[in-house]
C-alpha positions, 0 to 999 in steps of 0.5 A, spaced: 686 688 523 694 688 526 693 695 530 695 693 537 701 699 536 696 704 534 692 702 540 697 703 545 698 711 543 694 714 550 687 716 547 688 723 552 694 725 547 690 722 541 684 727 542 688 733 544 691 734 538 687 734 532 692 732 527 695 726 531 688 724 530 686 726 524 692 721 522 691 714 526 683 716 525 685 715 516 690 709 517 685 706 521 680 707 515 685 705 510 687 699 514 680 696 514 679 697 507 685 693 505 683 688 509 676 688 505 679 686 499 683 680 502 690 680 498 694 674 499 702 675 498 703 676 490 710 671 491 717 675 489 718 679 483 724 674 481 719 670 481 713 673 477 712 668 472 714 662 476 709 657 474 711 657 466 719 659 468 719 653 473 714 648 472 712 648 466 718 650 461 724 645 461 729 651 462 730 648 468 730 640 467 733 639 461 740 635 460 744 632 455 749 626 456 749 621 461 747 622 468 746 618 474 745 620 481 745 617 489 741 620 495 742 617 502 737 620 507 740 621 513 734 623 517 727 627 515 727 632 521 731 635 520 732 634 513 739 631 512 742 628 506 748 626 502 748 625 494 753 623 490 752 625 482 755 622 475 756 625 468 758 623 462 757 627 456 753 633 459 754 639 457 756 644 463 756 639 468 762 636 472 763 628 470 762 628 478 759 632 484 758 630 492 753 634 495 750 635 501 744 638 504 741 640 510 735 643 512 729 644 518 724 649 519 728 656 520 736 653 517 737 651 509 744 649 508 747 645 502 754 645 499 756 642 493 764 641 491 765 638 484 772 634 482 775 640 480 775 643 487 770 648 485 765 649 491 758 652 490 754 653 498 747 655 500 744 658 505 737 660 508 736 662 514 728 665 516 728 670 521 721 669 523 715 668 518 717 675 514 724 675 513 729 670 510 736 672 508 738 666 502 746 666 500 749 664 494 757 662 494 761 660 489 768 659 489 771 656 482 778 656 478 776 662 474 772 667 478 768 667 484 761 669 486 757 672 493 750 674 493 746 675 499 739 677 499 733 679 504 725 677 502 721 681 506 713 678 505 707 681 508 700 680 508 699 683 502 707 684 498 714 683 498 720 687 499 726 684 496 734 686 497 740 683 493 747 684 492 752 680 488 759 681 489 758 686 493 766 691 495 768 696 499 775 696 499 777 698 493 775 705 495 768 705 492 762 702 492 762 696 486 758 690 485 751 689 483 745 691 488 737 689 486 731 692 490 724 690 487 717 690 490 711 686 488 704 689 491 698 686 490 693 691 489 686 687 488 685 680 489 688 679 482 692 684 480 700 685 483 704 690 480 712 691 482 718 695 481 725 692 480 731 697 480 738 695 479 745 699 480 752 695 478 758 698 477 763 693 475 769 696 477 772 702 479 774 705 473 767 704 470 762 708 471 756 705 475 750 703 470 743 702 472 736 700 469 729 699 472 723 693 471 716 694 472 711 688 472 704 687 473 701 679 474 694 677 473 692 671 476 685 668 474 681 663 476 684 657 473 690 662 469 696 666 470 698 672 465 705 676 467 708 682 462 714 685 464 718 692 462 725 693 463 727 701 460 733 702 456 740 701 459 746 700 455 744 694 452 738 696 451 730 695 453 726 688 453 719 686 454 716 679 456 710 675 457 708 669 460 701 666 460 700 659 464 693 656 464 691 648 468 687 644 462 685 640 467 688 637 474 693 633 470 694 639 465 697 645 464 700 649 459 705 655 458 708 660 454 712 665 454 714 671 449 719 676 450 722 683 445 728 686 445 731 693 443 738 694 442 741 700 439 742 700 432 749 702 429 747 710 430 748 708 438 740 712 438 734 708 439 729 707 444 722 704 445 720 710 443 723 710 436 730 711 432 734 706 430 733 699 433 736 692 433 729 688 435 730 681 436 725 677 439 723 669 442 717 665 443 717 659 447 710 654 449 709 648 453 706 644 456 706 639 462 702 632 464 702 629 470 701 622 471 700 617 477 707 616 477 710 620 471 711 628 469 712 629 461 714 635 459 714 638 452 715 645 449 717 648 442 720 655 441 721 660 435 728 658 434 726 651 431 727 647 437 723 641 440 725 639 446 721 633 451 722 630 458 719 625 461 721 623 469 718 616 471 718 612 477 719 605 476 721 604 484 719 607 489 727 609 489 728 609 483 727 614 477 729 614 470 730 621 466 729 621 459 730 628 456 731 629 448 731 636 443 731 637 436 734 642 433 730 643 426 735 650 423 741 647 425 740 639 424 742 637 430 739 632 435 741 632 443 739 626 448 740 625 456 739 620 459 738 619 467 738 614 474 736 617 479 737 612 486 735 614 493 737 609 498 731 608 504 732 605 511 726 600 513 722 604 516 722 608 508 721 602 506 715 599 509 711 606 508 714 605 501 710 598 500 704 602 502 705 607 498 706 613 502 713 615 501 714 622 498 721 626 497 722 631 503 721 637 500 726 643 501 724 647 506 723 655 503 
């Protein structure tokens, strides 16, 4: 139990007064029984849902076109790499990209410049083994964008602070502002709040809303629902469900309701006139000894799949595809992927011990 600064209080000064007591003795009891449960940190409130929305889902992965991209390590520790990606026929993505990327222990740096000039920067710093700062900066022809956010993680929580586009100069406060914590309640249960205050400009008025959220994690399953109140776009609820199948095999859903206002401007969860719409998405993912399938099917008529293969140990083939069954269309992605490795990788290579370094943090 991490009580060194209460037993550094001078007991004398402790016992003489009643309440100091009264107090260090109910935080002592309380710590001991927080201990007795045996949290574990429940991860961000961003990321409540993350082993269907990041790993299971293909919201993340999918592409259409033609893609192919070129890493060159420099070093493994620290991480330092260069890439160079070409694109023909995706959709939101530059016909050609360089990036650079950086990473060690404490310092995570990565930028990313386009043909068209445009420039997006990463950065991630960690303080110590609680605190890491993480900004986000864009620069485009059309518009610009800066965020910086500080995750705090404790023992058992997370406490989590995030501007966007944050100013002053205008004679008030404008941008987007997110504060959220997750606290995990028993060895299962987490439950968090999220608020968020924007205000676009200074002739707007600021508009704020909050999130509750509970995650449930069982033995071999996940579920996650989460509540947003009605703001001026109206109110929203979404679950998710993650389950492992088998060590290979794991499946996600994800369901999500929303309420706008209906034509009156009245309505809410608690009645009126309403707009509903709603979506549900499942999916499912198999790892094999050299490949990942991911497959998934939603509300909306669409099929979508991909498949990632390793046919060399620096060579990987992407083959993404969707069907849209309401709108009778069909979209197709195709992508090579080249790491180019020194002899020292390569030797590790042809025994079958080489991984791809993993992003710090």
């Amino acid at each position: 139990m991490d009580n060194g600064r209460l037993a550094s209080i001078p007991t004398g000064l402790v016992n003489d007064n009643a309440l100091a007591s009264a107090v260090r003795n109910t935080y002592l009891s309380f710590l001991e029984r927080r201990d007795a449960l045996g949290l574990s940190n429940p991860g961000t409130f961003e990321n409540i849902n993350r082993e269907v929305a990041r790993d299971v889902l293909l919201t993340n992965f999918m592409f259409t076109g033609l893609r192919a991209e070129w890493n060159k390590p420099i070093s493994n520790s620290p991480i330092f790499q260069l890439s160079h990606q070409l694109s023909m026929g995706a959709q939101g993505m530059s016909p050609y990209t360089f990036s650079a990327l950086y990473g060690s222990s404490k310092v995570f740096l990565q930028g990313t410049m386009e043909n068209d000039g445009s420039l997006v920067a990463r950065s991630n710093y960690r303080w110590n083994d609680s605190l890491i700062t993480k900004t986000n900066a864009q620069i485009q022809s059309s518009q610009s964008m800066l965020s910086i956010e500080n995750d705090f993680s404790g023992r058992d929580f997370t406490a989590s602070l995030k501007a966007m586009n944050p100013s002053i100069i205008e004679g008030g406060v404008k941008g987007i502002f997110i504060a959220s914590y997750l606290q995990s309640v028993t060895p299962s249960l987490a439950l968090g709040i999220e608020a968020v205050w924007q205000r676009v400009a200074m002739n707007s008025s600021p508009e704020a809303l909050l999130s509750y959220g509970a995650r449930y994690k069982g033995l071999d399953w996940i579920a996650s629902l989460q509540m947003q109140t009605e703001g001026p776009q109206g109110s929203a609820i979404s679950s998710s469900y993650w389950r492992r199948l088998t060590d290979k095999v794991s499946v996600g859903t994800d369901l999500s309701l929303q309420f706008a206002p209906g034509l009156s401007g009245q309505g809410g969860l608690m009645g009126g006139s309403l707009q509903k719409e709603g979506s549900a998405t499942a999916g499912a993912k198999y790892e094999f000894r050299a490949s990942t399938f991911r497959a998934q099917v939603d509300s909306k008529g669409r099929l979508s799949c991909l498949l990632e293969k390793t046919i060399l140990p620096a060579v990987r083939v992407t083959f993404a595809g969707e069907m849209d069954h309401l709108k009778q269309q069909a979209k197709v992605g195709v992508g090579v992927s080249v790491e180019a490795m020194s002899e020292d990788l390569m030797e590790q290579a042809e025994k079958g011990g080489v991984q791809a370094p993993a992003v710090p943090f």
